[in-house]
C-alpha positions as CSV (number, residue, x, y, z in Angstrom):
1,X,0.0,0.0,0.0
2,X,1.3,3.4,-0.8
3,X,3.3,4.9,2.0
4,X,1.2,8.3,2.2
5,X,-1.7,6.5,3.2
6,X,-0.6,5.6,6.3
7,X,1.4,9.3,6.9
8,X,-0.6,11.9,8.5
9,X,-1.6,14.9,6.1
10,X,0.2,17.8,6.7
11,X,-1.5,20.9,8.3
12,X,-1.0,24.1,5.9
13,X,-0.7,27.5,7.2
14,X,-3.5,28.7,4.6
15,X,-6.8,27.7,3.1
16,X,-5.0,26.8,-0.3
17,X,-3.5,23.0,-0.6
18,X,0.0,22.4,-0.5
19,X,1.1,20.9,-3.9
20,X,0.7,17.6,-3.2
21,X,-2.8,17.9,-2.8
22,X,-3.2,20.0,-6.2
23,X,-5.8,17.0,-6.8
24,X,-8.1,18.3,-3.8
25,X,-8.9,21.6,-5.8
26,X,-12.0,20.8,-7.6
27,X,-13.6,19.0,-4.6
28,X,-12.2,22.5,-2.0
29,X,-13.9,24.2,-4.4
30,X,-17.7,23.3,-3.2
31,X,-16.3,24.0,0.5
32,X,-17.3,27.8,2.4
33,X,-14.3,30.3,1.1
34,X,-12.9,29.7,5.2
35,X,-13.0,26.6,5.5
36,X,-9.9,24.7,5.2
37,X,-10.2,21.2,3.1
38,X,-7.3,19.9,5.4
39,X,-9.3,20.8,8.4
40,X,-11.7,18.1,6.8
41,X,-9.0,15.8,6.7
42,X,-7.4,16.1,10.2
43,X,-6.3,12.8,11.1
44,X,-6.8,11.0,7.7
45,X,-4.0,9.2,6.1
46,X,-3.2,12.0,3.0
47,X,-5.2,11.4,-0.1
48,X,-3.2,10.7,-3.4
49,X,-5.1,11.6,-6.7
50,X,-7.3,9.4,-7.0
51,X,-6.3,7.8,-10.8
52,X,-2.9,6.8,-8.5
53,X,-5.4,5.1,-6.1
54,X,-5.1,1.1,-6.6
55,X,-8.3,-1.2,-5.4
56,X,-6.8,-2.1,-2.1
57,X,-5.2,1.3,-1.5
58,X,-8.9,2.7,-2.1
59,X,-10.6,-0.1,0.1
60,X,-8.2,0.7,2.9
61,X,-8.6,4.7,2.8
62,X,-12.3,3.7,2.4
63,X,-12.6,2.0,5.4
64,X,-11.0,5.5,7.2
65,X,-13.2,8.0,5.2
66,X,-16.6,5.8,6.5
67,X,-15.6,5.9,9.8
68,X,-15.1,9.8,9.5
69,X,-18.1,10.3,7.7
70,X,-20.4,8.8,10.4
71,X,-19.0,10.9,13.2
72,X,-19.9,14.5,11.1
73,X,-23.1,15.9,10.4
74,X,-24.9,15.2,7.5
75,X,-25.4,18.4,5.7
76,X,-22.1,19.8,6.3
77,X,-19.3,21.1,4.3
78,X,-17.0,18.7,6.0
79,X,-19.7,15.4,5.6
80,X,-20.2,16.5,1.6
81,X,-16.3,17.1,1.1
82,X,-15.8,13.2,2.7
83,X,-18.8,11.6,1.0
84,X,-17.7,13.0,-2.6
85,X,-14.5,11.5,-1.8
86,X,-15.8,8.3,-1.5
87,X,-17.7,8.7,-4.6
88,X,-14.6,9.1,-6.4
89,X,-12.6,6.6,-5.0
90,X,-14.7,4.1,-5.4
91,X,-15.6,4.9,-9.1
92,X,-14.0,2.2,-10.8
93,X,-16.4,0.2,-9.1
94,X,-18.9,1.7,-11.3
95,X,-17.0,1.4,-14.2
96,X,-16.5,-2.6,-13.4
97,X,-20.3,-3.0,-13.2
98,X,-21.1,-0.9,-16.5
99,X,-18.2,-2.9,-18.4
100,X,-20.8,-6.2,-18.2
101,X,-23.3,-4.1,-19.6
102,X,-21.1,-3.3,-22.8
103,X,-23.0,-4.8,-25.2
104,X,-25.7,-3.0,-25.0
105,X,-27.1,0.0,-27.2
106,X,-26.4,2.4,-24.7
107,X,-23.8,4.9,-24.3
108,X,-21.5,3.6,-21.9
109,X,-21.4,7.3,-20.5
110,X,-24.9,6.8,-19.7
111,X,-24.4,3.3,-18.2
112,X,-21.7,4.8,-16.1
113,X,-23.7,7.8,-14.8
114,X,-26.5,5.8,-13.9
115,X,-24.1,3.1,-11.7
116,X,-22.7,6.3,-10.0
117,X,-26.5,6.8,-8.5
118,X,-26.5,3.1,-7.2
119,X,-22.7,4.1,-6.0
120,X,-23.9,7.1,-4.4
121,X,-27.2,5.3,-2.5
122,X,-24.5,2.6,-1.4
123,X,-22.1,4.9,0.0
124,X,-25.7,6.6,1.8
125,X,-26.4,3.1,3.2
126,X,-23.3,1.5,4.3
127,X,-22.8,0.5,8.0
128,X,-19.3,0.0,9.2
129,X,-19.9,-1.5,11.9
130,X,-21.4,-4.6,9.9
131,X,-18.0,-5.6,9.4
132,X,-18.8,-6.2,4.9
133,X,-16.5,-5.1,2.8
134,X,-18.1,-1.5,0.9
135,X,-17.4,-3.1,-2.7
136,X,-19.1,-6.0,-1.5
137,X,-22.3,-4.3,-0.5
138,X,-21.8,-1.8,-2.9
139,X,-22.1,-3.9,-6.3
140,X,-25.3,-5.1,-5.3
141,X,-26.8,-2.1,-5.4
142,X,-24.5,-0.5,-8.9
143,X,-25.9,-3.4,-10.8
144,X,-29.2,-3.3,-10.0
145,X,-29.7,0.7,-10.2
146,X,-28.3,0.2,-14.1
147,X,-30.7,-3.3,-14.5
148,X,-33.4,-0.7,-13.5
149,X,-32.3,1.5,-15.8
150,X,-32.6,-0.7,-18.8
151,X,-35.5,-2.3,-17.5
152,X,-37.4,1.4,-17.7
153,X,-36.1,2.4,-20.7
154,X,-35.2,-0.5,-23.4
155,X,-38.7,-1.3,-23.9
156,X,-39.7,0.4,-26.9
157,X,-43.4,0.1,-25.6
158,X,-43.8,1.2,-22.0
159,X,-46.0,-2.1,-20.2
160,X,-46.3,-2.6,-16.5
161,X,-43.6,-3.8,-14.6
162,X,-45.4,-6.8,-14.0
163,X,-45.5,-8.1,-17.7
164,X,-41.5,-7.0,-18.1
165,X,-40.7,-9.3,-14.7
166,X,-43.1,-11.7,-16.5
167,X,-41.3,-11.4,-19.6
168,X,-37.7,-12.7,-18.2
169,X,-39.5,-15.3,-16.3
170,X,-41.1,-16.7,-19.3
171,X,-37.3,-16.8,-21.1
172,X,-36.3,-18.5,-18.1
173,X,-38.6,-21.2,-18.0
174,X,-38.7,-21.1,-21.8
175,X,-34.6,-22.0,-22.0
176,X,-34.7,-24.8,-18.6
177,X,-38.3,-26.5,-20.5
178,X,-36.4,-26.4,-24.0
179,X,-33.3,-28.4,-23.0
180,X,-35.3,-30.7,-20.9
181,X,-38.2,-31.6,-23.4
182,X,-35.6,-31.0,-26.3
183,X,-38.5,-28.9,-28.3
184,X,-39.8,-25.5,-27.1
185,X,-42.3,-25.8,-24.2
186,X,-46.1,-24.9,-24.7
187,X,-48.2,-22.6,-23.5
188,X,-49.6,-25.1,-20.9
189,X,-46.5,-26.3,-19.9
190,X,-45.0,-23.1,-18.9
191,X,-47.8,-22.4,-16.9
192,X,-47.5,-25.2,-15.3
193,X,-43.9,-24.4,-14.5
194,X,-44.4,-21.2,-13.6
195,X,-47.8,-21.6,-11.6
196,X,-50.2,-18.9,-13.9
197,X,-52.9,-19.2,-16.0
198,X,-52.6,-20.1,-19.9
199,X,-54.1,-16.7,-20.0
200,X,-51.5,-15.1,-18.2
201,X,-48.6,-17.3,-20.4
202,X,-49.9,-15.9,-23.8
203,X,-50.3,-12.1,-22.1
204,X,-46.6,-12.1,-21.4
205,X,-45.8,-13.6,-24.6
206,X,-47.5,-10.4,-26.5
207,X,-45.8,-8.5,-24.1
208,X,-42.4,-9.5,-25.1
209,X,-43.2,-8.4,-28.6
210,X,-42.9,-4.9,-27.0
211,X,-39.3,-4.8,-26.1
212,X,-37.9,-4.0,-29.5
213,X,-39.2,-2.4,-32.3
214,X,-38.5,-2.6,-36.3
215,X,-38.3,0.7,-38.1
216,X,-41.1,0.7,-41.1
217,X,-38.5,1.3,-43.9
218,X,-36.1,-1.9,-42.5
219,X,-35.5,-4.2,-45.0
220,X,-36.1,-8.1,-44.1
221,X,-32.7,-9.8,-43.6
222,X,-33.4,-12.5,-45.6
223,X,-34.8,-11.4,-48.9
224,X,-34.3,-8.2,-49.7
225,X,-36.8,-8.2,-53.0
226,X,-39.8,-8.4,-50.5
227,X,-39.4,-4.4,-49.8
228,X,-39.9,-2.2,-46.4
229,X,-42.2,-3.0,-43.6
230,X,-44.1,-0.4,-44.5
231,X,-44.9,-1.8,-48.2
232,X,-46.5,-5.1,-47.2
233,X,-48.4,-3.9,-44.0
234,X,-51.0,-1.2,-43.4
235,X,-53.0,-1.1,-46.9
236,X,-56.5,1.3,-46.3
237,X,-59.6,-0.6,-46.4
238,X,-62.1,1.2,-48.0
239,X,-64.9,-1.2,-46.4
240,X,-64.3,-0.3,-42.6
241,X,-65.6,3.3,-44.0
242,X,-69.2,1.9,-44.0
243,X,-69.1,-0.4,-40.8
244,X,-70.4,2.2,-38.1
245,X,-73.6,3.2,-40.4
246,X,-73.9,-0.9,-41.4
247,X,-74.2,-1.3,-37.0
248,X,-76.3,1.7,-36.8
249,X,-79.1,0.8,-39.6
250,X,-79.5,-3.0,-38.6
251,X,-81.9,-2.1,-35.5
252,X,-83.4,0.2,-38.2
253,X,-84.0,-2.6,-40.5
254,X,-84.8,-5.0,-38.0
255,X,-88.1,-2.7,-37.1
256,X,-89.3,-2.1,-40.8
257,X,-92.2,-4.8,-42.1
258,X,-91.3,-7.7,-44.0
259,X,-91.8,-6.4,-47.4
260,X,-89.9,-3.3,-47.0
261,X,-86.8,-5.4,-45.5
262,X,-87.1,-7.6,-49.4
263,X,-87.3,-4.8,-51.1
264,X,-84.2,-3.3,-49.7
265,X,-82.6,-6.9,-50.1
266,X,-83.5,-7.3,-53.7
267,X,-82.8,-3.5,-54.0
268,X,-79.3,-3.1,-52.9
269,X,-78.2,-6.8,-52.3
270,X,-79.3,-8.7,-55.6
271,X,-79.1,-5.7,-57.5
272,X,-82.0,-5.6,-58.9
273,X,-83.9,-2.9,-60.4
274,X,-87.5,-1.4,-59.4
275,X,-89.1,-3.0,-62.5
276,X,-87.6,-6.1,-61.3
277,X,-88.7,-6.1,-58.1
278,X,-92.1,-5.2,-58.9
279,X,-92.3,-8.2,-61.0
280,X,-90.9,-10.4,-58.5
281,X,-93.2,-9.4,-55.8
282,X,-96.4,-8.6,-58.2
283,X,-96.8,-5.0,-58.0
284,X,-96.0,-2.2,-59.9
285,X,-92.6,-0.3,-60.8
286,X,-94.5,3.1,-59.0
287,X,-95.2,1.2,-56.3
288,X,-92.3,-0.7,-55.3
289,X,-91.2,3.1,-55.9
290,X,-92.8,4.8,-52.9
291,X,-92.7,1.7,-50.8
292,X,-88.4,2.4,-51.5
293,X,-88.4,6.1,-50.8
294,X,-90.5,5.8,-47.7
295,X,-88.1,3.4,-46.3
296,X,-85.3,5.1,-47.1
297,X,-86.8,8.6,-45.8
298,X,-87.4,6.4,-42.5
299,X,-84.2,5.0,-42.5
300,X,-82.7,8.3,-43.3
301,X,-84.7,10.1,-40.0
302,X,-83.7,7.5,-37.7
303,X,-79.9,7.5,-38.4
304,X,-80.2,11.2,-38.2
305,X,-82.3,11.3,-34.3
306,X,-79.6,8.6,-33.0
307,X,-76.7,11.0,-34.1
């Protein structure tokens, strides 16, 4: 371990840090103009900069800064000057748990910045009189800050927390079935394996299709002649135009007489024209005529009251 750790820091005659502790600057900086950052550090083995640090020089000066910070008020220049110190000593903790987290699509500045919360909310939590090791705690909670992280942001669909849990459970139980039945599990199986419903199986299944997204102009990977996305999905459908007045008239039509409901039928199903009808139903062109227009006037008034 580095000799000045275990060397008392030495007491300057001024506020500003003798040259060894050039490092201590930026951190001095948050501190009230008169108070002295080696006043904070009475008693403390001296701090080197912290890139010079090594893991067990930083768990050892750790151990010291923790047992400072818990005798100082929280709220105090002296207990924020001590508890960023910590935060930046024990850094490359963060960086260790963001480095498994590589391959994914985000920035690794990102992945990084989020750890340092979990770092920081460690550092808040950590007891030394539990007699654990900080990175021990410590990692625990780094991981799982960033796993939150991705787990509230990587879905390209935001679904409850629920269905994303359900989600890895399902892959779970999906990978352990798979090797044991040597094909892929049913739905009935891995609710069986999982204690749910088939119902709740198949809900976290359409739930997975949620996590990523395909852009509308990507290309299939496979055969490139088939086009976008977008050109083989999402055509208009002319016949959903009609569908709210179809709903609306079939009451209507249910209430009209017999006749008028064939006429209609023969009128705008079969095609047929009024001269037709009348023939078919042995009446006259005229009449079958105003027996139409009455209907229609009818129709017409009671589509017109419900809207």
């Amino acid at each position: 371990m580095s000799p000045r750790l275990d060397a008392p820091p030495t007491r300057g005659a001024t506020s500003t840090p003798p040259p060894e502790q050039e490092h201590l600057k930026p951190i001095a900086q948050d501190l009230a103009p008169d108070v002295d950052p080696t006043d904070v550090l009475a008693g403390l083995p001296e701090i080197p900069p912290y890139e010079e640090v090594g893991a067990v020089d930083a768990r050892a000066l750790s151990k010291t800064l923790f047992a400072r910070l818990e005798s100082l008020e929280e709220g105090t220049y002296a207990y924020s000057y001590v508890r960023n110190t910590l935060v930046e000593l024990n850094l490359a903790l963060v960086k260790f748990a963001a480095s498994r987290f590589r391959s994914r699509s985000e920035p690794m500045e990102d992945i990084i910045q989020v750890g340092t919360i979990g770092l920081i909310k460690a550092i808040d939590r950590f007891e030394l009189s539990r007699g654990v090791e900080f990175p021990t705690f410590a990692m625990p909670t780094i991981i799982g800050e960033i796993k939150r992280f991705f787990r509230d942001t990587s879905w390209s669909v935001r679904v409850p927390r629920r269905l994303q849990e359900l989600r890895l459970d399902l892959a779970k139980a999906g990978d352990e079935l798979a090797q044991k039945l040597d094909r892929a599990p049913t739905v009935v199986e891995l609710a069986e394996r999982l204690g749910i419903s088939n119902e709740e199986v198949v809900e976290g299944m359409a739930a997975s299709n949620a996590y990523t997204a395909s852009s509308l102009d990507a290309q299939p990977e496979d055969d490139d002649s088939e086009g976008a996305l977008a050109d083989r999905i999402g055509y208009e459908d002319h016949g959903l135009e009609g569908i709210e007045y179809v709903e609306s008239l079939k009451p209507l039509i249910a209430e009209l007489p017999s006749r008028d409901r064939q006429i209609l039928s023969l009128r705008f199903v079969a095609g047929l024209t009024q001269s037709e009808i009348g023939e078919e139903l042995g009446i006259s062109q005229m009449h079958v005529s105003r027996l139409l227009s009455r209907t229609l006037v009818r129709l017409r008034k009671g589509l017109t009251v419900e809207e």
